[in-house]
PyMOL Python script that loads the backbone (N, CA, C, O; Angstrom):
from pymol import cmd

cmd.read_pdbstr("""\
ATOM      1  N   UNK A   1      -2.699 117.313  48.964  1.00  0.00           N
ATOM      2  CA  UNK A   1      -1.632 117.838  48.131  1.00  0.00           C
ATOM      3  C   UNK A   1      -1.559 117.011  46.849  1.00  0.00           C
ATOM      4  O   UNK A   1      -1.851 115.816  46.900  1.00  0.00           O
ATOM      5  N   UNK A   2      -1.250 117.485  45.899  1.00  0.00           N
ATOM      6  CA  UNK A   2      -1.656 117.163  44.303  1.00  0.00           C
ATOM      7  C   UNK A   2       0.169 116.879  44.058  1.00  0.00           C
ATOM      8  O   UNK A   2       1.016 117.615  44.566  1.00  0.00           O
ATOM      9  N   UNK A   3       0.476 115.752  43.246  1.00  0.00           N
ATOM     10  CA  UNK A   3       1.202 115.264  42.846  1.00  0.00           C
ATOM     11  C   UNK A   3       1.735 115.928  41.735  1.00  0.00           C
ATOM     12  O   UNK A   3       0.945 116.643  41.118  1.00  0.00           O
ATOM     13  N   UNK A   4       2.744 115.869  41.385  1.00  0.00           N
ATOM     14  CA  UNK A   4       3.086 117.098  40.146  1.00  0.00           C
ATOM     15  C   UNK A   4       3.830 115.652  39.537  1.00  0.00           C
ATOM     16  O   UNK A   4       4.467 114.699  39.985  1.00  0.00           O
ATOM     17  N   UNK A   5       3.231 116.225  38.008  1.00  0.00           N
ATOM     18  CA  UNK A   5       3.979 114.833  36.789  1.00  0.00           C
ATOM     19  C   UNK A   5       5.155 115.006  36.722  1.00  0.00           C
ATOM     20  O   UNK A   5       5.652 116.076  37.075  1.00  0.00           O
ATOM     21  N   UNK A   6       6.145 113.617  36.079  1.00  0.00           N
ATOM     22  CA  UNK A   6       7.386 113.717  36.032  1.00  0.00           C
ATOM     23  C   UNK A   6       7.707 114.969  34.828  1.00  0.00           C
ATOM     24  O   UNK A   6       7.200 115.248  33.742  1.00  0.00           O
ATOM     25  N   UNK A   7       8.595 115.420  35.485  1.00  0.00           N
ATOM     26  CA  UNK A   7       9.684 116.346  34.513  1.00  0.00           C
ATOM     27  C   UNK A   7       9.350 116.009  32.744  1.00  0.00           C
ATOM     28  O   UNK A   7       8.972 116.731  31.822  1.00  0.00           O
ATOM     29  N   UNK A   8       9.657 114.751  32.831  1.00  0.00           N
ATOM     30  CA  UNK A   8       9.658 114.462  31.341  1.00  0.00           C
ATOM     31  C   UNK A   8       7.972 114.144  30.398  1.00  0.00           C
ATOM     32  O   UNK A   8       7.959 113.963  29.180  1.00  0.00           O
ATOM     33  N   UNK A   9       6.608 114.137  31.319  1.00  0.00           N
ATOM     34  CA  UNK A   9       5.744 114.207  30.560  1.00  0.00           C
ATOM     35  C   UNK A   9       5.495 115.652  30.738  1.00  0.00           C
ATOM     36  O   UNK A   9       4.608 115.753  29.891  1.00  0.00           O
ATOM     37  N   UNK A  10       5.571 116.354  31.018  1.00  0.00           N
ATOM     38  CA  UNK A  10       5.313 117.855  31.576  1.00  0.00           C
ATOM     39  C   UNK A  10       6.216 118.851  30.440  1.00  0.00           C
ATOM     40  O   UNK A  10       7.204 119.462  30.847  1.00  0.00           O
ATOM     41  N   UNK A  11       5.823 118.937  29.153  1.00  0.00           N
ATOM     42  CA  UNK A  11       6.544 120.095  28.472  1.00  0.00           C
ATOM     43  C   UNK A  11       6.843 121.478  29.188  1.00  0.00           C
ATOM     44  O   UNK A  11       7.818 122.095  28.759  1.00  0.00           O
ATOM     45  N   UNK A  12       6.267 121.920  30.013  1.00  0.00           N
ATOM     46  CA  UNK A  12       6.596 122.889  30.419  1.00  0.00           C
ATOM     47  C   UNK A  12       6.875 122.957  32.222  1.00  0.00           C
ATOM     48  O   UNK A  12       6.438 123.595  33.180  1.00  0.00           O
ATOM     49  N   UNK A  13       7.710 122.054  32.002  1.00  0.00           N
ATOM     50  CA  UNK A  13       8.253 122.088  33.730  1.00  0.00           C
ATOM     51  C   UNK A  13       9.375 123.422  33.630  1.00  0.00           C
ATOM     52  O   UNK A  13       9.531 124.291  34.487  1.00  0.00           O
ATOM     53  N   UNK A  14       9.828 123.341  32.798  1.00  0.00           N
ATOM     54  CA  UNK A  14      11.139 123.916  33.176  1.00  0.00           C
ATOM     55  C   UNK A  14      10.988 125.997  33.619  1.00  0.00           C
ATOM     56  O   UNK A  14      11.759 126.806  34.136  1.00  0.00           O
ATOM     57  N   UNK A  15       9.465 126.082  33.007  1.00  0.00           N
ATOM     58  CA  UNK A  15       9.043 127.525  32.820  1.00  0.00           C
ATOM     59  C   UNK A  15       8.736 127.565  34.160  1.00  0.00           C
ATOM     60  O   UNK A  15       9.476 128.388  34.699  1.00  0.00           O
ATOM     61  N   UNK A  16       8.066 127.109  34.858  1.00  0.00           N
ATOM     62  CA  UNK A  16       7.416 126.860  36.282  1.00  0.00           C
ATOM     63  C   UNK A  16       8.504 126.129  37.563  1.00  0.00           C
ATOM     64  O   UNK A  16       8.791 126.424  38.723  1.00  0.00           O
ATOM     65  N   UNK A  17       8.880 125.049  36.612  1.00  0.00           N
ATOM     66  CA  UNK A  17      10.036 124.076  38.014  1.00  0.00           C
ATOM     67  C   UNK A  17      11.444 124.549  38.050  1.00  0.00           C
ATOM     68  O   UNK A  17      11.943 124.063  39.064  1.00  0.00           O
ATOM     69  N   UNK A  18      12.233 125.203  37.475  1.00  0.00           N
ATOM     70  CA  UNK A  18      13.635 125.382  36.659  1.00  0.00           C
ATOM     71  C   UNK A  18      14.396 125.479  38.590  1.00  0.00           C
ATOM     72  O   UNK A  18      15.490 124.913  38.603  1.00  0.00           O
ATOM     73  N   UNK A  19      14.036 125.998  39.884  1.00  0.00           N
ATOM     74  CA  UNK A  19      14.702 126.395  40.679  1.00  0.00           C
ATOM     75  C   UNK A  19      14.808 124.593  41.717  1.00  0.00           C
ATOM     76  O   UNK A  19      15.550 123.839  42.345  1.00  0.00           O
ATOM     77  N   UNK A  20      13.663 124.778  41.295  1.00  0.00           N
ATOM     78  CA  UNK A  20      13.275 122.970  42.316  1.00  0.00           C
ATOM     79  C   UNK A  20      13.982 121.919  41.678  1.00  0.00           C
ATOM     80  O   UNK A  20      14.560 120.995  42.250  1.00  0.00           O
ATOM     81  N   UNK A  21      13.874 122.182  40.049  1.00  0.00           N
ATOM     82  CA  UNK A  21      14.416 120.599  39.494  1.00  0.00           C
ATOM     83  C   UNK A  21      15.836 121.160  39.921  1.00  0.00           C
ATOM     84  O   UNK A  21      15.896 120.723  41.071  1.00  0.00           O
ATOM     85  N   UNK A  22      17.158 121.938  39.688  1.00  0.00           N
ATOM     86  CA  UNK A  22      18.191 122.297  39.479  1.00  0.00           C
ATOM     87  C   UNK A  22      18.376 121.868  41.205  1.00  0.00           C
ATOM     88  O   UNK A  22      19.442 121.388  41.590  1.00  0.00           O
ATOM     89  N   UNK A  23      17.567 122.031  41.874  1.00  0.00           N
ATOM     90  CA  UNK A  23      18.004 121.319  43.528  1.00  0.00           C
ATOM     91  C   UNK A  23      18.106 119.957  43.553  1.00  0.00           C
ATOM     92  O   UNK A  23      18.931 119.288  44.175  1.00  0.00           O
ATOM     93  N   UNK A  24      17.207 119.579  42.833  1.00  0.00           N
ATOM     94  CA  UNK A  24      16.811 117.654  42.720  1.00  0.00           C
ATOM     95  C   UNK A  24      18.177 117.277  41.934  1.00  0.00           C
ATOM     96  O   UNK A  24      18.851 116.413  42.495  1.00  0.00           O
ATOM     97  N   UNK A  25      18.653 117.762  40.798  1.00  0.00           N
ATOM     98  CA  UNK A  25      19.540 117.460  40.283  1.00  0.00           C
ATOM     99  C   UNK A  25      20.555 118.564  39.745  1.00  0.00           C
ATOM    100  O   UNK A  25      20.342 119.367  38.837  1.00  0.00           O
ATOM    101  N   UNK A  26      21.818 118.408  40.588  1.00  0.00           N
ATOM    102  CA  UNK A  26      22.880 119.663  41.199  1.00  0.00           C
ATOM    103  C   UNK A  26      23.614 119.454  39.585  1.00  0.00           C
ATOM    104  O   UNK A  26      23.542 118.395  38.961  1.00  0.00           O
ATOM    105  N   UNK A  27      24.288 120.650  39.106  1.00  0.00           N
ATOM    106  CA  UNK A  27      24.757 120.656  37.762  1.00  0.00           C
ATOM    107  C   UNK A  27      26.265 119.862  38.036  1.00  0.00           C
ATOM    108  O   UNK A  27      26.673 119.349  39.078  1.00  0.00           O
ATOM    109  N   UNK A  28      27.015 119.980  36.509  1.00  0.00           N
ATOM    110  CA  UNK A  28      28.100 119.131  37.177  1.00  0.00           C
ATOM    111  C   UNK A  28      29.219 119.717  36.949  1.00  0.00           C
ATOM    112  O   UNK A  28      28.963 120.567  36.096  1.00  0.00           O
ATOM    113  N   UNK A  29      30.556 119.775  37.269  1.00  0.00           N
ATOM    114  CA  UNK A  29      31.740 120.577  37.499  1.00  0.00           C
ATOM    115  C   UNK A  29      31.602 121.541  36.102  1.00  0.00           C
ATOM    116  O   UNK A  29      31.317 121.141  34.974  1.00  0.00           O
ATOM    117  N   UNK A  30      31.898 122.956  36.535  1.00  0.00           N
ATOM    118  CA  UNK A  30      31.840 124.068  35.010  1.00  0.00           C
ATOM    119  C   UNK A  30      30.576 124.152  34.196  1.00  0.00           C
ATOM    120  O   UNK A  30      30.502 124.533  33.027  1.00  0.00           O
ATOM    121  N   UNK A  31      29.248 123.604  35.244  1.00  0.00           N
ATOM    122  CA  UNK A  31      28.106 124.052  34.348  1.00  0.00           C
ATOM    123  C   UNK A  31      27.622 125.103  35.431  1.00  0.00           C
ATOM    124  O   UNK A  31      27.999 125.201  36.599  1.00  0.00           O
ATOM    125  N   UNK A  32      26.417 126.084  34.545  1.00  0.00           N
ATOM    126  CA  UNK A  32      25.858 126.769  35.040  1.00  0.00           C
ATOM    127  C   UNK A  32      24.618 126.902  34.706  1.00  0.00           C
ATOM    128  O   UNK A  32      24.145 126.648  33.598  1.00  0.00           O
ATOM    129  N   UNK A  33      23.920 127.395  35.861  1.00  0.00           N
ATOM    130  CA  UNK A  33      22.043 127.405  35.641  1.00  0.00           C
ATOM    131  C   UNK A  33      21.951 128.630  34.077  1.00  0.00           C
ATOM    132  O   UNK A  33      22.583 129.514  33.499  1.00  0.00           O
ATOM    133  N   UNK A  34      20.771 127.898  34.035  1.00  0.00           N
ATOM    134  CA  UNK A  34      20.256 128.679  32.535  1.00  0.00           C
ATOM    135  C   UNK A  34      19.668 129.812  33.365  1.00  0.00           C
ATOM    136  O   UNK A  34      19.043 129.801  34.426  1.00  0.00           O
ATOM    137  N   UNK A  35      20.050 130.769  32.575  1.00  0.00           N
ATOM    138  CA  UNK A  35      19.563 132.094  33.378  1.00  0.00           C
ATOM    139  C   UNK A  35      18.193 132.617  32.559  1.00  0.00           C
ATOM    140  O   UNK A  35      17.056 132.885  32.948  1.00  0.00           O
ATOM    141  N   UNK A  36      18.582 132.629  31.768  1.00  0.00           N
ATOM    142  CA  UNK A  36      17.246 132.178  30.696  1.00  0.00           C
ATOM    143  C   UNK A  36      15.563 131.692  31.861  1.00  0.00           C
ATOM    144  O   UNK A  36      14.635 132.419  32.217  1.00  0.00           O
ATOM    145  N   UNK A  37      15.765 130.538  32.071  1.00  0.00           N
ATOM    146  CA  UNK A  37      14.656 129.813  33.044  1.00  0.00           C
ATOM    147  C   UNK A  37      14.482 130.265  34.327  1.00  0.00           C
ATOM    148  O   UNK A  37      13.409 130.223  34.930  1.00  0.00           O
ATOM    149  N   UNK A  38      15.851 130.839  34.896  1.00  0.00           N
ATOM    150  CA  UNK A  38      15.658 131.905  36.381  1.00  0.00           C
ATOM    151  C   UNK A  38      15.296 132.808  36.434  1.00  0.00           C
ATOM    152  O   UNK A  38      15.068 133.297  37.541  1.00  0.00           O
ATOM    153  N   UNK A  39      15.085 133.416  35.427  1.00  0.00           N
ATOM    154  CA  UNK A  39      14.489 134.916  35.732  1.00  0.00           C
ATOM    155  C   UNK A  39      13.295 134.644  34.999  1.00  0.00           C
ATOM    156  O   UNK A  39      12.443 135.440  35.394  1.00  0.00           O
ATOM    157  N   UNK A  40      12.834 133.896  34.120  1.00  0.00           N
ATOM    158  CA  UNK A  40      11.193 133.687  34.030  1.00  0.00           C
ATOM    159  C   UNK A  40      10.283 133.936  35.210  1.00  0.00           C
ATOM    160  O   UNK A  40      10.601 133.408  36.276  1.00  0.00           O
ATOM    161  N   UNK A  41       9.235 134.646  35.155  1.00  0.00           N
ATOM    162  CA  UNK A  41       8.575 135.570  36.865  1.00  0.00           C
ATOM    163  C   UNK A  41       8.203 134.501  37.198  1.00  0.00           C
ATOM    164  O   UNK A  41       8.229 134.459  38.428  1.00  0.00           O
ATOM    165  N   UNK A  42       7.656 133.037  36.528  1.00  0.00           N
ATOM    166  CA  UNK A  42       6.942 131.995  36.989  1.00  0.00           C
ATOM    167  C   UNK A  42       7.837 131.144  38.216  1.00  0.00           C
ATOM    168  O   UNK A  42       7.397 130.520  39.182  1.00  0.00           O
ATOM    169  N   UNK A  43       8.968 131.327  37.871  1.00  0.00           N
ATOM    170  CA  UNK A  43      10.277 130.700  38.666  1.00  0.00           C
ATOM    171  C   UNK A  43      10.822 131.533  39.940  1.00  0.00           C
ATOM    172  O   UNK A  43      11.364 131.070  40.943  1.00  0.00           O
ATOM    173  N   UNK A  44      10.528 132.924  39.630  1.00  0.00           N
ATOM    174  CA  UNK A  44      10.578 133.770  40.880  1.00  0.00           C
ATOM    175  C   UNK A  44       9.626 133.540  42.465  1.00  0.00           C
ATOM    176  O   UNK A  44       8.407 133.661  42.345  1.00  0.00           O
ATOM    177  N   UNK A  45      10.130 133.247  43.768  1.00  0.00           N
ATOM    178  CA  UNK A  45       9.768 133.192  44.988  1.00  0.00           C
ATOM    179  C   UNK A  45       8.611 132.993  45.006  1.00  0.00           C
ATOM    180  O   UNK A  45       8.363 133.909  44.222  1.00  0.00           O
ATOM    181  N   UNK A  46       7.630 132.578  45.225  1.00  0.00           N
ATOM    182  CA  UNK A  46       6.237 133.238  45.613  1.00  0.00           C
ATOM    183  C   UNK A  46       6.035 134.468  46.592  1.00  0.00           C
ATOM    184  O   UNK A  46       6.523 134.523  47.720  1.00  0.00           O
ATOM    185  N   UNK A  47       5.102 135.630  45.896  1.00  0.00           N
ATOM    186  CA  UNK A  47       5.317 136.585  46.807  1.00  0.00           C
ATOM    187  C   UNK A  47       4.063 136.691  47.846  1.00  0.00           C
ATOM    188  O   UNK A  47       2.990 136.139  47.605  1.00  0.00           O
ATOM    189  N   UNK A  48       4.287 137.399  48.936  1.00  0.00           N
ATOM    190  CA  UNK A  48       3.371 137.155  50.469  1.00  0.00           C
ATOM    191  C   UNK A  48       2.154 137.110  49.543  1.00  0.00           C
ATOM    192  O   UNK A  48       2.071 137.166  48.316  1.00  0.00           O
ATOM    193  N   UNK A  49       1.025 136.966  50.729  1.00  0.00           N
ATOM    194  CA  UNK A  49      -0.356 136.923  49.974  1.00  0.00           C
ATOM    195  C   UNK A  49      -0.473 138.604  49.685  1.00  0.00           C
ATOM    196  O   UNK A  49      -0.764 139.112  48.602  1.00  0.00           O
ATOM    197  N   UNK A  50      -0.278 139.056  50.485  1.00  0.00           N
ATOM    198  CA  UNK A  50      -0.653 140.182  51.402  1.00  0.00           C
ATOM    199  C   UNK A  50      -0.416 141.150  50.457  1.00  0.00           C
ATOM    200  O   UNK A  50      -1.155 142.112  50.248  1.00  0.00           O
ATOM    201  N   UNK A  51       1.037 140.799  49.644  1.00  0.00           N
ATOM    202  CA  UNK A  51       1.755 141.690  48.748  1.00  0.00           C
ATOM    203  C   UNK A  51       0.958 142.551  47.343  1.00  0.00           C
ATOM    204  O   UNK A  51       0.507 141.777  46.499  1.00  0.00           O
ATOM    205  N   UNK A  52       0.805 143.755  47.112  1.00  0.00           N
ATOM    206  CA  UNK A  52      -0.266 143.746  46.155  1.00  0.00           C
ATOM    207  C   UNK A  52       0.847 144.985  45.320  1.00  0.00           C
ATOM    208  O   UNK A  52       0.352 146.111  45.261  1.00  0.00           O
ATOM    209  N   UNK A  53       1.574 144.905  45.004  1.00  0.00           N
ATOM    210  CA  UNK A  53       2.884 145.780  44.527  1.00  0.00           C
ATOM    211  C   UNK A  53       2.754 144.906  43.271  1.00  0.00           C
ATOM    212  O   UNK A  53       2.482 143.707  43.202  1.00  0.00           O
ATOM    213  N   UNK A  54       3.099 146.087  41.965  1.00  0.00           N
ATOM    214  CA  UNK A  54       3.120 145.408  40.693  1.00  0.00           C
ATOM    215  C   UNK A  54       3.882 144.007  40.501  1.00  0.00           C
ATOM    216  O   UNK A  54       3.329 143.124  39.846  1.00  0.00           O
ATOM    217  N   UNK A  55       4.944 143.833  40.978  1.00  0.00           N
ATOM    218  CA  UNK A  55       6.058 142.847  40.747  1.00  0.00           C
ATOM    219  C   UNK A  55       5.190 141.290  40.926  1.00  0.00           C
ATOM    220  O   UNK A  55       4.930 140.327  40.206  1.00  0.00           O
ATOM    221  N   UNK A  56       4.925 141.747  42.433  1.00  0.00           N
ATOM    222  CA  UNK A  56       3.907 140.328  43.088  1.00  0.00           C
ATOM    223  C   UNK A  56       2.553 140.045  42.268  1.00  0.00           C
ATOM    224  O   UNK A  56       2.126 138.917  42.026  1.00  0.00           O
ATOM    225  N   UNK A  57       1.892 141.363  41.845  1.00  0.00           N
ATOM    226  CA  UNK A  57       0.627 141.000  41.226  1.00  0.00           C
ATOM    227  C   UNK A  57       1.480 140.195  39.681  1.00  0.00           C
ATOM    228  O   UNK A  57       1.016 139.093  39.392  1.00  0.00           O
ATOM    229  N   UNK A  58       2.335 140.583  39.009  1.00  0.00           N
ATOM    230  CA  UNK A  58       3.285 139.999  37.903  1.00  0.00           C
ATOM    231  C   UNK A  58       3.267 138.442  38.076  1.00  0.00           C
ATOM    232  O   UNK A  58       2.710 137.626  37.341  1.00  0.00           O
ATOM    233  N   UNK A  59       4.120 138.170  39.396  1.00  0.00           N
ATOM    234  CA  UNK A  59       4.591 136.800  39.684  1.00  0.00           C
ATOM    235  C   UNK A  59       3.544 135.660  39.502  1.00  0.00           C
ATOM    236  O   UNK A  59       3.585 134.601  38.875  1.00  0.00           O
ATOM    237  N   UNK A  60       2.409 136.366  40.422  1.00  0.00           N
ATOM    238  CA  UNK A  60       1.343 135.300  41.041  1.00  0.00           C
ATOM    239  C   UNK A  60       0.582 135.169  39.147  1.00  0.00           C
ATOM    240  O   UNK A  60       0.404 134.053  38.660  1.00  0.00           O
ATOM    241  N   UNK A  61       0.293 136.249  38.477  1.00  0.00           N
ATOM    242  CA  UNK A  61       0.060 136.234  37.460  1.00  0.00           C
ATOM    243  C   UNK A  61       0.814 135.186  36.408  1.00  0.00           C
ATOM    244  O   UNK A  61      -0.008 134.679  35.646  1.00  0.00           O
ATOM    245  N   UNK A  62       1.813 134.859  36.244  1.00  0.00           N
ATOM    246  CA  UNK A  62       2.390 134.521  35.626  1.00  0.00           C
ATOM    247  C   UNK A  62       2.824 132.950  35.940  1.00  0.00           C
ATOM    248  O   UNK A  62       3.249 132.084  35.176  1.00  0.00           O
ATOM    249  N   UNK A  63       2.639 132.932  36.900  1.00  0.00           N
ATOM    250  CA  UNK A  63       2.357 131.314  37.773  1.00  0.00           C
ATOM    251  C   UNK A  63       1.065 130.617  37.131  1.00  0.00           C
ATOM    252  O   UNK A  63       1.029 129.455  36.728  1.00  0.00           O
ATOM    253  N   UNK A  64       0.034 131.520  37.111  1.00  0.00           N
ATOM    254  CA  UNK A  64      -1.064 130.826  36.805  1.00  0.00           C
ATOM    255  C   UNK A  64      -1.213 130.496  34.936  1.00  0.00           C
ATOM    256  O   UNK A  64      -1.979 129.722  34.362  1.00  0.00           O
ATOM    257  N   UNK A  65      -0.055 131.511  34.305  1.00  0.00           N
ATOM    258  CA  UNK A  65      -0.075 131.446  32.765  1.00  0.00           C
ATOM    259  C   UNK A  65       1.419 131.209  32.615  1.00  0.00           C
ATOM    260  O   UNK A  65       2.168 132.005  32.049  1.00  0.00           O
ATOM    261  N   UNK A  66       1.799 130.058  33.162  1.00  0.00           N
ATOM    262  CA  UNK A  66       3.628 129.629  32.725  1.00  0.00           C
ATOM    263  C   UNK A  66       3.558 129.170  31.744  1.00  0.00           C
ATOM    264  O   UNK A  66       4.628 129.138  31.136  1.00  0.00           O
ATOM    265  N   UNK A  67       2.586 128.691  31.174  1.00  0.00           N
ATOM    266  CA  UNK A  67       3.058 128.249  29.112  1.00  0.00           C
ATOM    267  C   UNK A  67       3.303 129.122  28.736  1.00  0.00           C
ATOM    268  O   UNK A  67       3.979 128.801  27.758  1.00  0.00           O
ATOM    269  N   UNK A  68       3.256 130.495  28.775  1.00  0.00           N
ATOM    270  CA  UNK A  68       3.285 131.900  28.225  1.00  0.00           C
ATOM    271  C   UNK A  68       5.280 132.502  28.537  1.00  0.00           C
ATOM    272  O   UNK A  68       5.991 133.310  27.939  1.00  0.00           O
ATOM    273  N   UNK A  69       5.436 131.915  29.321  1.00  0.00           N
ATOM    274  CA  UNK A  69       7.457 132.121  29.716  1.00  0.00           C
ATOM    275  C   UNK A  69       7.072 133.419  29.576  1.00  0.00           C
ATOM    276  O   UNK A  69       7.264 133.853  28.440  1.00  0.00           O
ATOM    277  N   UNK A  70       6.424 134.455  30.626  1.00  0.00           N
ATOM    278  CA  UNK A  70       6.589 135.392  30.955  1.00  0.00           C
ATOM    279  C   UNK A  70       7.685 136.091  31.816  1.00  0.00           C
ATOM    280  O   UNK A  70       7.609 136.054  33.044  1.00  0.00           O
ATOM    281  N   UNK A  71       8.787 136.781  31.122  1.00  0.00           N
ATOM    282  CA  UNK A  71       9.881 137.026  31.741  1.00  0.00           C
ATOM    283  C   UNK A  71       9.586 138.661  32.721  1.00  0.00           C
ATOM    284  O   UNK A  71       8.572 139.110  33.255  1.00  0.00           O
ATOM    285  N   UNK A  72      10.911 139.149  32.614  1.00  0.00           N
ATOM    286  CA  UNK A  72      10.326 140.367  33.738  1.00  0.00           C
ATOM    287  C   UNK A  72       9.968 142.255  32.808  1.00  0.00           C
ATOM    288  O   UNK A  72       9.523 143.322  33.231  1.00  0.00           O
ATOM    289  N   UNK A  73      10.625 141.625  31.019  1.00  0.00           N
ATOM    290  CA  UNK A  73      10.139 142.384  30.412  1.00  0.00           C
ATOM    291  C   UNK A  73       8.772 142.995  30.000  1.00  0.00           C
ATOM    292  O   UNK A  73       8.480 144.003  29.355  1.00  0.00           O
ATOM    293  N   UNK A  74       8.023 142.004  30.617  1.00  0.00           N
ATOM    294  CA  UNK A  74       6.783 141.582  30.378  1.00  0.00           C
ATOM    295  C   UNK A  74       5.727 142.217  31.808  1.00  0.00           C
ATOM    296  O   UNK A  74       4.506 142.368  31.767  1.00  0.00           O
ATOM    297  N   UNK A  75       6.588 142.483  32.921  1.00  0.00           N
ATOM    298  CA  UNK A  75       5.848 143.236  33.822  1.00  0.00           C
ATOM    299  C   UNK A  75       4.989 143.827  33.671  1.00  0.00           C
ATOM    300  O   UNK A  75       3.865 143.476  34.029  1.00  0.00           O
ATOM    301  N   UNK A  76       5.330 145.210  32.930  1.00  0.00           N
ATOM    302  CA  UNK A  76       3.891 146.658  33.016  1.00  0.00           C
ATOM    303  C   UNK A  76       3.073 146.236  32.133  1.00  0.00           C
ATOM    304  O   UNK A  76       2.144 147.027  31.968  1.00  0.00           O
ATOM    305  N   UNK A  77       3.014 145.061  31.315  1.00  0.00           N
ATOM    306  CA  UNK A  77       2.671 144.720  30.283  1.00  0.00           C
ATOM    307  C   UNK A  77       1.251 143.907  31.179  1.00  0.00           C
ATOM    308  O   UNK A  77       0.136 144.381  30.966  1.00  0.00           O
ATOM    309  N   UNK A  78       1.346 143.018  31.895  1.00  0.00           N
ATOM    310  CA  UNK A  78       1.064 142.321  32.960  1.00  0.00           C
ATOM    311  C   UNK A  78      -0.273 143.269  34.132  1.00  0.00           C
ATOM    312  O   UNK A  78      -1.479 143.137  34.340  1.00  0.00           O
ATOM    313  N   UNK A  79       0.661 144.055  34.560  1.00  0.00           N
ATOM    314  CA  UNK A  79      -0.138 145.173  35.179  1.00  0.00           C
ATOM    315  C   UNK A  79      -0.797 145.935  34.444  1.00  0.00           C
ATOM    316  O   UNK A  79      -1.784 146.423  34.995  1.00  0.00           O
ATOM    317  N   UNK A  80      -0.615 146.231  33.365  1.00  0.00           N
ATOM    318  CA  UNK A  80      -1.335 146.751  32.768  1.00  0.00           C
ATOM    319  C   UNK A  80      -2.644 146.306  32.591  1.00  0.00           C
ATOM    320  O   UNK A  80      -3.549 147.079  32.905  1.00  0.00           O
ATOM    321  N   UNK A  81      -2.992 144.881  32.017  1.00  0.00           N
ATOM    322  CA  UNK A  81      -3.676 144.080  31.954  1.00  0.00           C
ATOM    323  C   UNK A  81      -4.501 143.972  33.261  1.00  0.00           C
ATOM    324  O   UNK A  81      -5.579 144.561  33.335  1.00  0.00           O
ATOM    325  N   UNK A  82      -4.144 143.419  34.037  1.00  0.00           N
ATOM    326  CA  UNK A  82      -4.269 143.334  35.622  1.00  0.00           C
ATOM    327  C   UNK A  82      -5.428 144.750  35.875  1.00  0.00           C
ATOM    328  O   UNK A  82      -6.527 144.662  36.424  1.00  0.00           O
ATOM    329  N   UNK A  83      -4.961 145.691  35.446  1.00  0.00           N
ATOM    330  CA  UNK A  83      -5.752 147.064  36.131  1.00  0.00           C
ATOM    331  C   UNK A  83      -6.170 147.470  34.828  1.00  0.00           C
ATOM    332  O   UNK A  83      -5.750 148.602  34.587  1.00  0.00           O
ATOM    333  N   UNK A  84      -6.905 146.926  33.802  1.00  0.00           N
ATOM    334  CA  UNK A  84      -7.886 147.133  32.841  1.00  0.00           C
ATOM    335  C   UNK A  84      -8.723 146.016  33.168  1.00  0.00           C
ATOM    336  O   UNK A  84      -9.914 146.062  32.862  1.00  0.00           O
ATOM    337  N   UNK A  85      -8.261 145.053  33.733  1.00  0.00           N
ATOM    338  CA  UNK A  85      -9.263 143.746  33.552  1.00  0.00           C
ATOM    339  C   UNK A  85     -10.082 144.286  35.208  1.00  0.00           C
ATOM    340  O   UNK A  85     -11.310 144.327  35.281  1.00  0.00           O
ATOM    341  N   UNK A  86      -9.502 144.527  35.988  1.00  0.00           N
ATOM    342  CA  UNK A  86      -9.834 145.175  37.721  1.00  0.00           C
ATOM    343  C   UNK A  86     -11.421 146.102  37.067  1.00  0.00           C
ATOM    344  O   UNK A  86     -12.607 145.858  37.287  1.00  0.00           O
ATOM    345  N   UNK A  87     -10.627 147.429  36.037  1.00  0.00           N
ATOM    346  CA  UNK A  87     -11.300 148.362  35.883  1.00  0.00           C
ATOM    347  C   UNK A  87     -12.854 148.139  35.212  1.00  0.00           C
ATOM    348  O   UNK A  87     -13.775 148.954  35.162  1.00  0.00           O
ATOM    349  N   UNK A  88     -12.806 146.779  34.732  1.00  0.00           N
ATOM    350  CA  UNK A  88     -14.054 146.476  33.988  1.00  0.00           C
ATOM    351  C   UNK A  88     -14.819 146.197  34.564  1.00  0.00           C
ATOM    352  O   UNK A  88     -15.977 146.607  34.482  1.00  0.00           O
ATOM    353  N   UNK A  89     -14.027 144.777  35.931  1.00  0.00           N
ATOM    354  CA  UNK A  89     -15.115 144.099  36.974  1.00  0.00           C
ATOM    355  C   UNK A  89     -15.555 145.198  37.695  1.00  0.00           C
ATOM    356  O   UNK A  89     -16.746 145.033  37.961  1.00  0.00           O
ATOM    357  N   UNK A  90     -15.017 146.526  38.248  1.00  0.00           N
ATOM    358  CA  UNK A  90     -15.533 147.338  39.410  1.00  0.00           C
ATOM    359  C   UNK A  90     -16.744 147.780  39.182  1.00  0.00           C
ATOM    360  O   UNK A  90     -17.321 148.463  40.028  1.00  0.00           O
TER     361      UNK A  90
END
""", "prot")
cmd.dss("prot")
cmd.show_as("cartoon", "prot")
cmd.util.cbc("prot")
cmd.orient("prot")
């Protein structure tokens, strides 16, 4: 298992980490999570392997390109891609 850098050399933790760090460190009376960073797809669940439904092909996609803060507007946009890039390798 691979060590993940601190928060603070890592410019882009927050696109990828925003659900894990906000557990490590709980907000404080009258704040609230940036919703902004929660709904980025990179920050969304991991979905089953198994799962092959646009949303999941989105997520896992967007995990692997989190400098990009691909939100969920960005879906068909995603799939789209996804099943032109499919259509070339077949």
């Amino acid at each position: 298992m691979t060590s993940r850098s601190p928060v603070s050399k890592d410019p882009y933790a927050l696109a990828y980490r925003y659900r894990e760090l906000m557990k490590e460190k709980p907000k404080r009376v009258g704040e609230r999570n940036n919703t902004y960073y929660e709904n980025l797809l990179a920050n969304q669940p991991d979905p089953a392997d198994d799962d092959m439904d646009a949303r999941s092909r989105a997520i896992r996609y967007a995990k692997e390109h989190y400098e990009c803060f691909y939100e969920y507007k960005h879906l068909n946009v995603i799939v789209e891609y996804l099943d032109k890039k499919a259509a070339k390798g077949a």
